[in-house]
N, C-alpha and C positions, 0 to 999 in steps of 0.2 A: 706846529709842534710835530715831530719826528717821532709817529708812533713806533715805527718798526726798531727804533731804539730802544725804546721806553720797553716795548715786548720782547724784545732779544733778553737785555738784563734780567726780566722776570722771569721768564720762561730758562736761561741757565742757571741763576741761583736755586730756581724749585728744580732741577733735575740732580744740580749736584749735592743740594745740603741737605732738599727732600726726600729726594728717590736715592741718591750716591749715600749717602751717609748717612742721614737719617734724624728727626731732630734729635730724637733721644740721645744723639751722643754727640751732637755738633760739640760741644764743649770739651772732646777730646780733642779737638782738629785746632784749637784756638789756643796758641804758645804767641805771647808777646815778645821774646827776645827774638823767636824766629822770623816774626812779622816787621821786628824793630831793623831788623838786619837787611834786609828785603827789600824792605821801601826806603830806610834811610841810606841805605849804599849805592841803590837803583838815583835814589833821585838828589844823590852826591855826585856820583857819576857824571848827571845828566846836568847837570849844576859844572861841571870842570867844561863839558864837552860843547856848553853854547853860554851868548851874554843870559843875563839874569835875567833882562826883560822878556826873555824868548819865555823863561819857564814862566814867570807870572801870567804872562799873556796866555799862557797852555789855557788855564781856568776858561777865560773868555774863550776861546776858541772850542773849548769842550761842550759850552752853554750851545754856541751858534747851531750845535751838528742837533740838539735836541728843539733848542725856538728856532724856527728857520720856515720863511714864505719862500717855497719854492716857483720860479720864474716859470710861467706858460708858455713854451717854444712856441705852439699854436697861435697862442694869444698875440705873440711877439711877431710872428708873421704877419696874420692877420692887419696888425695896426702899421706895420711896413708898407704893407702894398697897398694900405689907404693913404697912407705918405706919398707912396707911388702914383696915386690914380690924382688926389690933390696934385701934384707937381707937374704932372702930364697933362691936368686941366686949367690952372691958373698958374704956370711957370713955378719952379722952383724955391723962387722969395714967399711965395706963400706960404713954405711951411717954417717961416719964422712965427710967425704966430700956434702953431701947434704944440713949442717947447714947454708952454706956460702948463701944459696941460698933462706933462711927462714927469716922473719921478725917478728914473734911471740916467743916470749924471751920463754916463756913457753914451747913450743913445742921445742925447741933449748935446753932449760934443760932436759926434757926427753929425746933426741935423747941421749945428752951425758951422760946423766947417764946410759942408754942401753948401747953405743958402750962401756965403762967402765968398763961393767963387772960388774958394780951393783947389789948387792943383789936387788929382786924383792920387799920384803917385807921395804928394805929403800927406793927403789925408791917410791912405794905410798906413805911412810909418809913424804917422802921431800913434795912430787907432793900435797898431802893433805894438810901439815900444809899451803901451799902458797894459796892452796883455801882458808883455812881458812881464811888466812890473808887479803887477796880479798877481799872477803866480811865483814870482819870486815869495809875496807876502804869503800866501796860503803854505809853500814850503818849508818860510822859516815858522809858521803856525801848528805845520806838524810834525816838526824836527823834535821837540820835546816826547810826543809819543812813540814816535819809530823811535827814538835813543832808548826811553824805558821799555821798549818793547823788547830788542836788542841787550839791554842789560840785565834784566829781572832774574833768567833764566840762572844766567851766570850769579850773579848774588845767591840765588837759591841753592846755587851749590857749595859756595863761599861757604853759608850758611852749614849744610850740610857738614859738611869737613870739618869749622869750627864744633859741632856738634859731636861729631864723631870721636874726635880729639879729644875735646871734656868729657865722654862716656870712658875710653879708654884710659884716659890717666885718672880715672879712678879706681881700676883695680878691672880684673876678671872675673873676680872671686863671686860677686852676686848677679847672677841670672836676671834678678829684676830689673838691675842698676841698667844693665845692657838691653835691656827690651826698652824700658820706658827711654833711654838716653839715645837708641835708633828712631823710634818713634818722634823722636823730637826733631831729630836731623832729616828724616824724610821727611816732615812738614814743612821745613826751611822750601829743599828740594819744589813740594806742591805749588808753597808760596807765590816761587816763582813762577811758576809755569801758569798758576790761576791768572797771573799780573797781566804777562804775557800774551795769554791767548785768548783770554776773555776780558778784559779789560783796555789797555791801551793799545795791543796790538789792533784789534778792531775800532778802535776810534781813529787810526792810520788808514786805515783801510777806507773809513767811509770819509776823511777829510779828502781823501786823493781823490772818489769817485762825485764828492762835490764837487770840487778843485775842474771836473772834467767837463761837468755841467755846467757849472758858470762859464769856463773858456765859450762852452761851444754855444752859447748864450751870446757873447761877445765878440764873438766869433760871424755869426747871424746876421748880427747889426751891424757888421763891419761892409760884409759884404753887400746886406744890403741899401746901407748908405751909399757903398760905389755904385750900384746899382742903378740908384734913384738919380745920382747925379750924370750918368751916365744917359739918361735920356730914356730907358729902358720902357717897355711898355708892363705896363704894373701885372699881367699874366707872365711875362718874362719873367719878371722881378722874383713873384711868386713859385717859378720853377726852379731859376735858382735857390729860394733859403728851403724850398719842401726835401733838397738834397741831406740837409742834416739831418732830418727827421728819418724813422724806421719809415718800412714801407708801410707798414700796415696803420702808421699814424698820418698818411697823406692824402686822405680822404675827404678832401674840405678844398673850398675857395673855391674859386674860379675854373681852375682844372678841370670843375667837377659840376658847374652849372648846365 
């Protein structure tokens, strides 16, 4: 689970409805034509501007960013360069029997295209086009948030205007008509912007920085499948994939006995 999600949304609703507003009067801030307007033009919008599937699919892909086992770069090293030391010590076909033991489809592709006998240069453009493909899917996964991210604002102001419009062609004449009927039209305005900036724009934000971490995940095992099949000596191996890692997280293996 994704706690710094979980604590982001808590921690912005208690500042803006707690501390911003205040409960005592949340219930001024809460106009449903405004909110009607908002969300159903926003995600009218976002309904013209991809297939259907795309928006249904948002849901699931909104779950993933909260349940989600993230992947141990370390970890994933680590069990590389014992790939490596097995194939440097009982030849390469040996690590046909390791697949049984792997739950990463990807890393199970590469073993067997190594133990195979694969050309080096098919194996990366297998290994490539499926990144590729990766992130095609992650893109079209967050194309519904970036689009209401992009829209909301604009609806908020739709909102607004219609608002405006209805205070005006009611007259001048009452001071109240025109306070409460502004009031309403800048909440449209809020609406939007709350959608925007606290809500799906940041679920864009953390898909893409997912999106960066799984590549470079797959990325790891690409490299160090050519690696292994390469003949490399497994301290090699390991100097290669500790390149993705920050420096301060390369502290481990063999480097370092």
């Amino acid at each position: 689970m994704d706690i710094a999600t979980i604590i982001g949304y808590i921690l912005g609703l208690f500042c803006v409805i707690v501390i911003g507003v205040g409960l005592d009067k949340v219930g001024g801030f809460v106009d449903v034509p405004s909110a009607a307007i908002v969300f159903g033009g926003g995600l009218g919008a976002c309904l013209i501007s991809m297939p259907l599937e795309n928006a249904i699919n948002s849901i699931k892909v909104f779950m993933n960013i909260i349940f989600v086992k993230k992947q141990d770069e370390v970890e994933l090293i680590q069990r590389i360069v014992e790939f490596a030391e097995i194939a440097r010590r009982d030849g390469i076909l040996a690590l046909e029997n390791v697949t049984d033991q792997l739950n990463d489809e990807f890393l199970i592709k590469g073993i067997q295209l190594a133990v195979d006998g694969t050309d080096p240069e098919l194996i990366e453009s297998i290994l490539n086009t499926e990144i590729e493909c990766i992130q095609a899917r992650h893109n079209s996964g967050r194309a519904f948030f970036e689009s209401f991210e992009k829209y909301a604002p604009g609806w908020g102001m739709i909102g607004t205007l219609i608002g405006l419009i209805n205070m005006l062609s009611q007259g001048m004449d009452d001071p109240s008509v025109l306070t409460s009927g502004m009031a309403v039209a800048l909440i449209t305005t809020m609406y939007g912007s709350v959608i925007s900036n606290f809500f799906v724009g940041p679920v864009s934000t953390k898909l893409q920085q997912r999106n960066s971490g799984e590549i470079m995940i797959k990325n790891i095992i690409l490299r160090g499948v050519l690696s292994i099949q390469s003949g490399d000596n497994p301290r090699i191996v390991e100097m290669k994939l500790k390149i993705f890692l920050p420096p301060s997280g390369r502290n481990f293996g063999k480097d370092n006995d």
